[in-house]
C-alpha positions, 0 to 999 in steps of 0.5 A: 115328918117332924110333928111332935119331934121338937115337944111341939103338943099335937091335935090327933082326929078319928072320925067315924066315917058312917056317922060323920062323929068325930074324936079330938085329942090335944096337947099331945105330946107322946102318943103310940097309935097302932091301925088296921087298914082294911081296904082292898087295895091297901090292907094292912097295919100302920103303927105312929109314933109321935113324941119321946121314944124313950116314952115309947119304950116304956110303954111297949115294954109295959104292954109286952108284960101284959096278958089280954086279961089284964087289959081287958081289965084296964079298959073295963071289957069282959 
């Protein structure tokens, strides 16, 4: 695919199946996604990546560092 490959800013959606609620995300230009896929017949995980890989790089290595605790942290969850 060549969605975001060239600068091009991309929307990502997530839609809550039960609620029908939905996220919405523009002007995107790097972004690492990682998702489980629970589905009987199709389980397993699906990373993306869209955007610099350089920037990639800079992220996976800072949350290679990381611990659980300090994530928990960043994003307020005890």
């Amino acid at each position: 695919m060549n969605l975001g490959k060239s600068g091009n800013p991309v929307t990502i959606y997530v839609e809550d199946e039960v609620t029908g609620e939905q996220l919405e995300v523009s002007g995107v230009r790097n972004a690492f996604l990682i998702v489980e896929d629970t589905r009987k017949s199709t389980s397993g995980w699906l990373a993306l990546a869209v955007g610099s890989m350089e920037k990639m790089g800079e992220v996976l290595g800072f949350l290679s560092q990381t611990t659980l605790e300090a994530l928990k942290k960043l994003v307020n969850k005890d």
